[in-house]
C-alpha positions, 0 to 999 in steps of 0.5 A, spaced: 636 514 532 638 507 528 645 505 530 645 500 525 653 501 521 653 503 514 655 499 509 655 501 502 654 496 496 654 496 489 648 496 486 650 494 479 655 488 481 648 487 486 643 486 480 648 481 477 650 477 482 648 478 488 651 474 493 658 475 494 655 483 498 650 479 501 655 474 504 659 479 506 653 483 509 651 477 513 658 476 516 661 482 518 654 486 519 648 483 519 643 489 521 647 494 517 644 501 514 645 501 507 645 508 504 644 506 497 637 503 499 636 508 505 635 502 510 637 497 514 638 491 511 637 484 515 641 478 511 641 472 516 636 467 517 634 467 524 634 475 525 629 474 519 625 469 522 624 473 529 623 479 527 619 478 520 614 476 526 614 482 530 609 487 526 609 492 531 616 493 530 617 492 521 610 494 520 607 491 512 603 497 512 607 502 508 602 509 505 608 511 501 612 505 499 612 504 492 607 497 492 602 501 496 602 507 491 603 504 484 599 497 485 594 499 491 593 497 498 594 490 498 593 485 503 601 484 503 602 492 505 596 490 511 598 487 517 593 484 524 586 483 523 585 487 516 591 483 513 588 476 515 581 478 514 583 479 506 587 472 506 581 468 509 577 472 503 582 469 498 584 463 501 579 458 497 582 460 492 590 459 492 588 452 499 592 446 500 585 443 497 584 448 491 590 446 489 588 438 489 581 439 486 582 444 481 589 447 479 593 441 479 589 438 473 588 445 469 596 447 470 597 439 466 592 441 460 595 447 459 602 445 459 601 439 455 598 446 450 605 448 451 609 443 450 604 441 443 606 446 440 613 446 442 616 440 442 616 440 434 621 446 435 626 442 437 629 449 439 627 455 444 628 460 449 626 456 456 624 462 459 620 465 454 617 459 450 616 455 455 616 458 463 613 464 461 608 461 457 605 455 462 606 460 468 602 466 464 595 461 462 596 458 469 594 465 472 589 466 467 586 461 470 587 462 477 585 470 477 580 468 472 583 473 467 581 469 461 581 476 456 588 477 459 593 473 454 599 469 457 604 474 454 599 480 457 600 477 464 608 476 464 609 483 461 604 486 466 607 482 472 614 484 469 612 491 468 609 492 476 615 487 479 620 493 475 616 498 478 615 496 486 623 495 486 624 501 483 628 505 488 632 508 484 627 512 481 627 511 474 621 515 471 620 510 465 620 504 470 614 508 474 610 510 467 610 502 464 608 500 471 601 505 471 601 502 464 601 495 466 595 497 472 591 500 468 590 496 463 589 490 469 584 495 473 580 494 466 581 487 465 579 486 472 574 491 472 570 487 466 571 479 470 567 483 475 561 485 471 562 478 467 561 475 474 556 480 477 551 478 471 552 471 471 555 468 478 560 463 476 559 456 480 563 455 487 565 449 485 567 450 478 574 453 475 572 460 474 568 460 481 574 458 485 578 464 481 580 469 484 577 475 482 570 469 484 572 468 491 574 475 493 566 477 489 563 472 493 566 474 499 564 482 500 571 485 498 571 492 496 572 493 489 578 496 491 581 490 494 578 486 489 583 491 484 590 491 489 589 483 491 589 480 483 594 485 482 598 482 488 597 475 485 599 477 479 607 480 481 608 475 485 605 468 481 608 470 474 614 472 475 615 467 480 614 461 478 617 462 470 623 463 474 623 458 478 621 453 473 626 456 467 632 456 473 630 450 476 631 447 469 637 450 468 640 448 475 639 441 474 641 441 466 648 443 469 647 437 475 646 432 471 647 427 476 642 430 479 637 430 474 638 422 473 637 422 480 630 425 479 628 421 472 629 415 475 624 417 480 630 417 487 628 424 489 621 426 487 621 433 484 618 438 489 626 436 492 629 440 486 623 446 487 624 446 494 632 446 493 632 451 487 627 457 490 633 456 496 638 457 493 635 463 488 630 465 492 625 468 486 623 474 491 630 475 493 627 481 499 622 484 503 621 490 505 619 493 511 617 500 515 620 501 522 615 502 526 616 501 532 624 501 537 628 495 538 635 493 540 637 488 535 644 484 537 648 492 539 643 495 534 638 500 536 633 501 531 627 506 532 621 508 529 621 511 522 625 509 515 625 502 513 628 496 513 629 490 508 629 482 510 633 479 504 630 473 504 636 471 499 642 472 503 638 468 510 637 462 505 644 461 504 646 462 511 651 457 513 648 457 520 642 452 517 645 450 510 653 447 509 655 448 503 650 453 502 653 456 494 652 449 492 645 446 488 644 440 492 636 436 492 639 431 496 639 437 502 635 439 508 630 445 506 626 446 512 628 452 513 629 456 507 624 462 507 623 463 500 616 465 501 616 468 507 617 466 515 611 470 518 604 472 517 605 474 510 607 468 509 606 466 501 598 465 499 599 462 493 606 457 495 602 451 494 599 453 487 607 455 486 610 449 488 604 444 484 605 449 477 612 448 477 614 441 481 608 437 479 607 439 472 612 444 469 618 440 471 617 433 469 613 433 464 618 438 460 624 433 461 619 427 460 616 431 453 623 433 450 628 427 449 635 429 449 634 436 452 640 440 454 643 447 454 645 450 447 653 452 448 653 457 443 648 462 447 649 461 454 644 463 460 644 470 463 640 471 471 639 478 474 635 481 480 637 482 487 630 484 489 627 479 484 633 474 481 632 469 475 634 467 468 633 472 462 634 468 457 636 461 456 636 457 450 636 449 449 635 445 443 632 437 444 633 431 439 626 430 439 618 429 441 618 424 446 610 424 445 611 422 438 615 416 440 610 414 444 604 415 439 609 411 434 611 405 438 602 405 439 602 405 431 606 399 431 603 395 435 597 397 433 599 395 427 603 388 429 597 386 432 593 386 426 
């Protein structure tokens, strides 16, 4: 029997805004049951570090968790030896190495396809136009989905993402979420036989991709279907927000965009600061599968819990001022990407997507770029936070400035 106390919350007010219930969770309950989730709920950074390492009690396998029943058994919903063989079949695509060889260069070619067609515009939504765009065709490329278009992407991701945070039970939610899995079960489907037919290079992009390496290594065609699926829920919506999020935090601090235009932080320092202070994947869920003794809270086998990797990133025992946007501070010990085994596969892809390439290059390519006041920003999600909508205009296209002062000179020089 769980002798967590109960803590009610509102979970509309908890889509808008999470933090203020997550703030009181963490002070004057730390382990609670929370009957609007029908789970126990682990808010702060410590309890979450331990115990997201202890398997054998807060087991990752869930044969009736939502993932699991819509999406497949992925590696994430895997714990041991069947979870780690699954990410070493994967690991060559998403590695430190990978990264440096192949992702980072073909993420700067796509953003400079983006920004091409955007910066003429002088005006967009940043989410849709720009972040969701370069987040999609960069997993176009790292799945190896070319028939998906970037569009495709972003709604299936979305459309899954809504469906695996559904506990709510919303029938239409579960309906566009199998849509979305069909549809991609096709599409992987056809790589597969794409890949059969013609083995792509091992040292070519689409031989590093996803669906390739997970081929090359023996994955059963189920697991080839749940693991590309995993990377896209988790590597769109991800990154879109953090690169749109991102770029609204540091329009609203403009002392601290000064400080990275002129090169005195480096940019991952703002990466790293915003996915702490708006995790984009705000919790992860657990089955309790094992007893423990939690503080003065007993926990036994059956039910679930929630390690709400939002609430443990802004926990004043490791963060001082922990509401504040600051690139200046010590981010060591957020757990955006998980603390434990499950650790993110994809966090080094994540973080040269958006650090290296989306982030520098947008404030380098659109002179002037800032808010429009007119039609101001709007963020939601708890188990998944970050901006719907948010509309910027810019005073021109720094690359045609350059391309000019180059004619000018040009022409000087005759």
């Amino acid at each position: 029997m769980q002798t967590a106390p109960r803590f009610d919350i509102d979970m509309d007010a908890l889509w808008h805004d999470p933090y203020p219930q997550l703030a009181r969770l963490r002070a004057e309950a730390p382990v609670a049951f929370v009957p609007q989730l029908d789970g126990i709920v682990f808010t702060r950074r410590d309890d979450i570090d331990i115990w997201e390492k202890r398997i054998d009690i807060f087991s990752s396998e869930q044969p009736g968790g939502l993932m699991t029943r819509l999406m497949g058994q992925n590696m994430m919903r895997h714990d041991g030896d069947a979870h780690q063989s699954q990410r070493r079949a994967m690991q060559p695509a998403v590695s430190p190495r990978a990264v440096q060889r192949h992702w980072r260069n073909a993420f700067r070619e796509a953003a400079v396809r983006v920004l091409d067609e955007l910066a003429p515009k002088g005006r967009a939504d940043l989410c849709t136009d720009y972040a969701m765009t370069l987040s999609g065709e960069a997993l176009r490329l790292i799945t190896g989905l070319d028939n998906v278009t970037a569009h495709e992407m972003d709604a299936h991701s979305q459309a899954m993402i809504d469906g695996i945070s559904n506990y709510a039970g919303d029938a239409d939610i579960e309906a566009r979420c199998l849509g979305a899995v069909a549809a991609l079960d096709a599409a992987i489907g056809a790589r597969l036989d794409d890949f059969a037919a013609s083995p792509p290079d091992p040292h070519s992009i689409d031989g590093v991709s996803v669906i390739a390496v997970l081929q090359r290594a023996g994955a059963t065609h189920d697991q080839i279907l749940a693991n590309v699926k995993l990377v896209i829920s988790g590597g769109q919506n991800e990154p879109r927000d953090a690169i749109a999020g991102a770029a609204w935090a540091l329009l609203t601090h403009p002392d601290q965009l000064a400080s990275l235009m002129d090169g005195t932080v480096g940019w991952a320092r703002a990466f790293d600061e915003y996915v702490r202070w708006m995790a984009p994947i705000g919790m992860s869920p657990r089955r309790i599968a094992g007893s423990a003794e939690i503080g003065d809270v007993k926990v036994t086998p059956g039910g679930r819990a929630f390690f709400m990797f939002g609430a443990a990133n802004r926990d004043p025992a490791h963060f001082t001022d922990p509401d504040s946007f600051d690139i200046t501070r010590d981010t060591r010990k957020h757990i955006a990407f998980g603390a434990g085994p499950h650790f993110c596969a994809g966090a080094f892809a994540a973080r040269a997507l958006v650090a290296d390439v989306a982030l520098p290059m947008m404030f380098a390519r659109l002179g002037g770029l800032r808010l429009d006041p007119d039609r101001p920003a709007a963020f939601g999600g708890w188990a998944f936070r970050g901006p719907l909508a948010m509309h910027v205009c810019w005073d021109h296209d720094r690359a045609e400035d350059t391309a000019g002062r180059a004619a000018d000179r040009k022409e000087a020089a005759r």
